[in-house]
N, C-alpha and C positions, 0 to 999 in steps of 0.2 A: 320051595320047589317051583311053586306058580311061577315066583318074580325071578330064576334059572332060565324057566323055559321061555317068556322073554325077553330075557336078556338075549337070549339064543339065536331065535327068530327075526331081532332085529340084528344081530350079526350077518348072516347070513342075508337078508335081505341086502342092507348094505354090499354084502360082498358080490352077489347077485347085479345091484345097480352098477358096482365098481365095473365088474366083467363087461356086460352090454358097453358099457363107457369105453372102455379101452377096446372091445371088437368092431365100434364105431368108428373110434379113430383110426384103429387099424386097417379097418375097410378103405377110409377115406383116403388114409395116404398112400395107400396099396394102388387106388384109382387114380388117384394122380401119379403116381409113377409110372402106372400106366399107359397114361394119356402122356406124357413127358418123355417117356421113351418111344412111343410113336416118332416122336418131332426131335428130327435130330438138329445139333447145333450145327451152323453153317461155319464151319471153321475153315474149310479150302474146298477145290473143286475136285469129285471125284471123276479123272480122267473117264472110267468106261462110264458115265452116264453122258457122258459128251455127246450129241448127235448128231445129225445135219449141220451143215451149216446152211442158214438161213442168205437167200439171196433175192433179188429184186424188192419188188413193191411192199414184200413183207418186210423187208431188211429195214427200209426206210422207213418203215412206220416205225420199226423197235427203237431206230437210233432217236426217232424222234421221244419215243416215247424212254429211252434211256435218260436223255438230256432233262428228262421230263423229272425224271425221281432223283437227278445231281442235284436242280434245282432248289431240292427241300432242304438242302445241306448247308443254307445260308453261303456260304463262303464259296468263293469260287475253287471250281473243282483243280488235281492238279492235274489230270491228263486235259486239261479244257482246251490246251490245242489240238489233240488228235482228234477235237469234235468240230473243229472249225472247217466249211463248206470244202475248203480247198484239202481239207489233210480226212476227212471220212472213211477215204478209201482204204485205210488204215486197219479198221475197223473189220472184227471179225466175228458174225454174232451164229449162237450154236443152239439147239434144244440142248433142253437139261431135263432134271426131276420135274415131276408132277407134284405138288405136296397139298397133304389135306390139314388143316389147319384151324381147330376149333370148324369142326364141320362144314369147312369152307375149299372150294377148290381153289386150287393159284398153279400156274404154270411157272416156270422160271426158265431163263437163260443165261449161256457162258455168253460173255463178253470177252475178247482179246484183243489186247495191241501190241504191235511189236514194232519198236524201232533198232535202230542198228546199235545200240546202247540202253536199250531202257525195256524191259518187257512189266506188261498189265494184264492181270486179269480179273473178271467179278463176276457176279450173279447178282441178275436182275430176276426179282419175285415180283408177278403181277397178277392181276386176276384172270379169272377163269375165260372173258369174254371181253378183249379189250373193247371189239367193234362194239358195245353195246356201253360200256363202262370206262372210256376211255378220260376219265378226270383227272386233276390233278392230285389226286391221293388213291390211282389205281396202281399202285407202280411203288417200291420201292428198292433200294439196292442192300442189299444184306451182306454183300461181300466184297471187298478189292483186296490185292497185294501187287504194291508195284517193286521192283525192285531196279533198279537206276543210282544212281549217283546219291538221291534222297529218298531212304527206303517209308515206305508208307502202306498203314493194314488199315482194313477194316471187318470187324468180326460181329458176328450176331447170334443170341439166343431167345429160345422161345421161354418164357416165365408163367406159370398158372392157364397155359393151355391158349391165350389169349392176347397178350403181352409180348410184344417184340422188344427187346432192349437191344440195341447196336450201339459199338464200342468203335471209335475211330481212334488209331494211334498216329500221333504225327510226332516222331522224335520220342521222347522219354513223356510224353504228354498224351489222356488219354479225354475225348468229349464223349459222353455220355448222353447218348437220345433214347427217349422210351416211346413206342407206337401203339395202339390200341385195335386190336383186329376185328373190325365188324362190317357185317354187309359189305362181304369184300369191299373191304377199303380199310387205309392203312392211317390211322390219323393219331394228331400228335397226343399225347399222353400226360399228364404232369401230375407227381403225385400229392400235390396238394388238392384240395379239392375242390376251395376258393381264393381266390388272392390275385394282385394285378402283379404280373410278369411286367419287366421293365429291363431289359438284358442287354450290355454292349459287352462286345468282344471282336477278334480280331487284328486284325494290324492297323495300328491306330497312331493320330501324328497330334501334338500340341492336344492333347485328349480327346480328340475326335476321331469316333470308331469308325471302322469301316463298314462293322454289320450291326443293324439293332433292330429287335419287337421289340411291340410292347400294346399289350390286352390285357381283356380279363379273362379267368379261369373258372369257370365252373363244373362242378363234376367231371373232373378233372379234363376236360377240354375250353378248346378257345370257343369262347361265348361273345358276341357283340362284337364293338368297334376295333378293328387290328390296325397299327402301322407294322410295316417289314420293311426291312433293308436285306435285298437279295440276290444273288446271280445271277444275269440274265445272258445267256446263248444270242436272244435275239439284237439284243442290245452289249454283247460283248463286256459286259461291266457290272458291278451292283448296281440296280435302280430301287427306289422307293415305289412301294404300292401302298396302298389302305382299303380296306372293308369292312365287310361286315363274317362272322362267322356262328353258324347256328350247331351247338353241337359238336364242333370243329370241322366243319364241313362247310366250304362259301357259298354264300347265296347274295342276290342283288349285284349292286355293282363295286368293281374294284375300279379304283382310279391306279393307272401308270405313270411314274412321272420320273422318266430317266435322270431330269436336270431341269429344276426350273417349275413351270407351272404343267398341267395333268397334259401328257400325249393323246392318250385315247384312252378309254373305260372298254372293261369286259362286264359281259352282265352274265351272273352265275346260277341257274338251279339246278340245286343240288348236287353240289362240287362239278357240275358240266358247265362249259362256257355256251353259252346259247345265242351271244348276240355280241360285238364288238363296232366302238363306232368313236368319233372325237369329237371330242366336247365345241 
């Protein structure tokens, strides 16, 4: 009877343990659906959040600061004429949502272009406060559909409350980028945790890429010495840069070197440019 009652008590016990286990998890994932349904995917623009549209001195900053988050896309962008000095007027930028994001504020905007054959639109997600945060990783674009002669998307969702994943389609082909949301700012992601990235891709002749990194990875961001092969607006082309990066965030100097030996160095803390000058 002793060694019954026992048996009994450790039953139950277990069963007890079992229960809290599965009410834990069930909490857990209950709160993440939660949190996941707050944040909805950015799959197209919903016409009535459209607002104003955005004009003068503010317009011009967004464009800039537009050009600003194509730029992270390595490749050159394919509306990149309608950003060129002469064709901007094109260019038609709108309020949109508000969205709170892992406890972060971010604003966003409809971006449209329309030409007589090709219609564009997207949303640009930035932070809450450009005039004060206005870096190269305050700003990214979460959405495009162009629809023209060469149809082209780009879609994005939010992953674990924190994690931005965008999905760019070109053709039957899809690239895959992952973002890390912190202190408002939007920086690159890699899910291994250490390892040197060494990456070509693009349209490429006799084996020579058009676009290529190559750093190290730590905790899953870029750590230390970086080269990129990137887009550049100012310079109309892909140019080579190199730096340094802490956290994935740049700091010190980047050298630019469109062709040949360095143009001029930017000097960066904390993802802000604070000083530019030529070697």
């Amino acid at each position: 009877m002793k060694n019954f009652l026992i048996l009994l008590i450790s039953i139950l016990l277990s069963c007890s343990d079992k229960k809290k286990k599965e009410l834990s998890k069930t909490s857990t994932e209950a709160s993440l659906s939660q949190i996941q349904s707050k944040i909805p995917d950015f799959l197209s623009i919903d016409e009535s959040y459209v607002g104003k549209e955005i004009i003068h001195s503010a317009r011009e900053k967004l464009i800039q600061t537009y050009k600003k988050a194509l730029e992270r896309d390595f490749e050159r962008p394919y509306m990149w004429d309608a950003l060129q000095p002469d064709n901007e007027n094109l260019i038609k930028i709108y309020t949109y949502k508000k969205y709170i994001i892992n406890n972060q504020n971010f604003n966003s905007y409809c971006v449209k272009i329309k030409y007589e054959d090709a219609s564009y639109e997207a949303i640009l997600l930035t932070t809450d406060n450009l005039d004060t945060n206005n870096s190269d990783d305050s700003s990214i674009i979460v959405y495009e559909n162009l629809i023209s002669e060469e149809l082209y998307k780009r879609c994005s969702k939010i992953d674990n409350a924190n994690i931005l994943i965008v999905l760019q389609k070109n053709k039957k082909e899809y690239n895959h980028f992952q973002y890390l949301i912190s202190e408002n700012r939007f920086l690159d992601y890699f899910t291994n945790e250490e390892k040197q990235l060494n990456k070509n891709w693009g349209e490429h002749e006799d084996n020579t890429y058009e676009y290529q990194i190559k750093g190290n990875i730590k905790n899953h961001l870029k750590n230390g010495h970086w080269e990129e092969k990137r887009y550049s607006f100012e310079y109309n082309k892909s140019i080579w840069m190199d730096g340094e990066y802490n956290n994935g965030i740049r700091n010190k100097e980047w050298n630019i070197f469109p062709e040949g030996p360095v143009e001029k160095i930017n000097v960066y803390n904390n993802g802000i440019i604070v000083k530019t000058f030529t070697p």
